[in-house]
C-alpha positions, 0 to 999 in steps of 0.5 A, spaced: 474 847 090 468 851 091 467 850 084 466 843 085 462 844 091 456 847 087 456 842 081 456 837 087 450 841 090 446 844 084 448 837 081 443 833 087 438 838 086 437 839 078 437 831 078 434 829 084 427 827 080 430 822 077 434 819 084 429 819 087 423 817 083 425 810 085 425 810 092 418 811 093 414 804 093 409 801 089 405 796 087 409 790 087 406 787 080 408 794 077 414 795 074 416 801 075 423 801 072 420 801 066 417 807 066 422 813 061 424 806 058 419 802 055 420 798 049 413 796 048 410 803 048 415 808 047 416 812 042 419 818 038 416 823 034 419 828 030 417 836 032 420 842 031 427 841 030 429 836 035 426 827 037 421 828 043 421 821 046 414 819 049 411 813 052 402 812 053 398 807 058 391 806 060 385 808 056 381 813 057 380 822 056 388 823 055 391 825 061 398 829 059 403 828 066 409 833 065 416 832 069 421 838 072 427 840 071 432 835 069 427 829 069 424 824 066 418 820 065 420 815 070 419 822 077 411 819 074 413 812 077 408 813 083 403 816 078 403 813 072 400 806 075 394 810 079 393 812 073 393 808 068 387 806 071 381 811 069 385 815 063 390 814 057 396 818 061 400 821 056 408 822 058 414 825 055 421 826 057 423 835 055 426 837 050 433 836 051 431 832 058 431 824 057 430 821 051 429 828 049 436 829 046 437 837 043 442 840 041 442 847 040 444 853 044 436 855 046 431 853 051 426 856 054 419 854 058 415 857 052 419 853 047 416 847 052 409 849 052 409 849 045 413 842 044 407 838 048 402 842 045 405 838 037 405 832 041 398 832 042 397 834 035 401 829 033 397 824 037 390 828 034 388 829 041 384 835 041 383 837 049 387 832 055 387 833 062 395 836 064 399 835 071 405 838 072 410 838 077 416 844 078 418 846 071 412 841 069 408 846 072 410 852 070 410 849 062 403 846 064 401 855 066 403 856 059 401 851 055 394 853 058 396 861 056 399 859 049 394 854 047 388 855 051 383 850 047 389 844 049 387 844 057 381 842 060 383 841 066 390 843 069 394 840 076 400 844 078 404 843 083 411 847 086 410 851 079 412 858 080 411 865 075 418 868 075 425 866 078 426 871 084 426 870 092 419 872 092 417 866 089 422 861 090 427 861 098 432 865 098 438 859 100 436 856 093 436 862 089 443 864 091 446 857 090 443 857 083 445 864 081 452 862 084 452 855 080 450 859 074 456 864 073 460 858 075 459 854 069 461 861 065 468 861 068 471 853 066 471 850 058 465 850 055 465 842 053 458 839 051 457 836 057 457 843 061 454 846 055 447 842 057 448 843 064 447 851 063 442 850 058 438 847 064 441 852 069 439 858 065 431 856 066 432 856 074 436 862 075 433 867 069 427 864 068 420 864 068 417 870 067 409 870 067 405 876 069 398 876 072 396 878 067 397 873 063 394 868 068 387 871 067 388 868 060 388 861 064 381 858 062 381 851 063 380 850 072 386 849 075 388 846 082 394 850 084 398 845 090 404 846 094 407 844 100 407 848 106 415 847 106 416 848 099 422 851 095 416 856 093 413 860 098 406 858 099 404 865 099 406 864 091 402 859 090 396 863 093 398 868 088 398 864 082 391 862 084 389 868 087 390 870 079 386 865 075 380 865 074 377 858 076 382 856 081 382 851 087 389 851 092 392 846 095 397 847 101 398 840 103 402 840 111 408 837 112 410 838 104 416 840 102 417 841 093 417 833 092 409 832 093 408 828 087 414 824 091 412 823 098 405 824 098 403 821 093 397 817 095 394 824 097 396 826 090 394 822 086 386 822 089 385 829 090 388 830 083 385 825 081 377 828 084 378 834 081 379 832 074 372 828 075 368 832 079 366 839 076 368 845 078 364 849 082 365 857 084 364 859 091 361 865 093 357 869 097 353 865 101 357 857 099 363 861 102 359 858 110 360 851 107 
């Protein structure tokens, strides 16, 4: 029984994205179910040993948005449409996530930041702008470290540097380790095998040093709310540790910004990729 009550608990968190996605209005012109299931639009590339399912709209510089764990294309519904207007917004469901079927036994934030890196070179895109929300965001920091040539721009929210309670509420680690040495104790069917894949990223991963944010090149927005499941002090940290870095901690806001706020998202994301950066010091810092 108490087995179950986990799968049931964890199940909601690690699916909420996709649940959810629907639930937050949109132009009634747009259709936004057809997001992560375009026939028009999308389509698949082979890259480095599994089918990455993608979708594209608009035209403009290339903006890639990149989703949280267990999710898809469709948790962008609310941004997707904005958009599309100014850019050519590039989509993707992650390895073994979606449409993005995988199966092997490994899965890391590393092994993802390298898949959207071939994707933009399958596209021929040499530079893009990049959002990322939760696992999104943390895969949109290692994309920025691994392949800096890549990110012009980065918007991470709800994004967190190694999985402990320094970082992310104590309730939520707990449960998810609970859950993670559940999944060890019953038959490993194949269902089960894709559950802990994904598990594993939320109890055992990530893990990015300081250090490795002083690699981050591009400028970055750094966005929490001030409720989140990660500590708004972990937030400050990350920006605290990139070199051009805003920080956003939005009031009110739990994990799910791009969700429930996204009309403030979508134009603040939105002003940061088209104004330029400015460095504050000294006497700009009385602004």
């Amino acid at each position: 029984m108490r087995f179950l009550l986990l799968i049931a608990i964890i199940s909601l968190f690690i699916g909420f994205f996709q649940a959810c996605s629907g639930s937050v209005s949109s132009p009634s012109q747009i259709d936004t179910t057809m997001f992560g299931n375009n026939d028009k639009v999308g389509k698949y590339v082979n890259t480095r040993g599994f089918r990455m399912y993608y979708e594209t709209y608009g035209s403009g510089d290339p903006l890639l948005i990149i989703h949280a764990n267990n999710g898809s294309i469709n948790n962008f519904s609310g941004q997707i449409p904005y958009f599309a207007k100014s850019y050519k917004v590039i989509v993707a469901d992650s390895r073994s996530q979606g449409k993005s079927v995988d199966n092997s036994d490994s899965l890391s934030y590393e092994m993802m930041a390298d898949d959207f890196n071939a994707l933009l070179d399958t596209l021929h895109i040499d530079s893009c702008n990049v959002i990322g929300w939760s696992d999104g965001g943390i895969n949109g920091l290692l994309l920025a470290i691994r392949h800096p040539d890549k990110v012009k721009k980065l918007a991470i929210t709800g994004a967190n540097l190694w999985p402990d309670t320094t970082a992310v509420e104590p309730f939520l680690y707990n449960m998810i380790q609970e859950y993670h040495d559940s999944l060890f104790r019953v038959p490993q069917t194949p269902k089960i095998k894709h559950t802990l894949k994904l598990s594993l990223l939320l109890s055992n991963e990530p893990h990015i040093t300081l250090e490795q944010l002083h690699q981050v090149q591009c400028p970055t927005l750094v966005i929490n709310g001030d409720h989140d499941i990660i500590h708004p002090k972990h937030a400050l940290l990350i920006a605290d540790n990139i070199p051009k870095s805003y920080l956003w901690i939005i009031p009110g806001a739990g994990h799910s910004t791009p969700l429930f706020h996204k009309d403030e998202f979508n134009e603040e994301v939105d002003g940061f990729f088209k104004r330029p950066f400015k460095e504050i010091k000294g006497d700009d810092q009385f602004d």
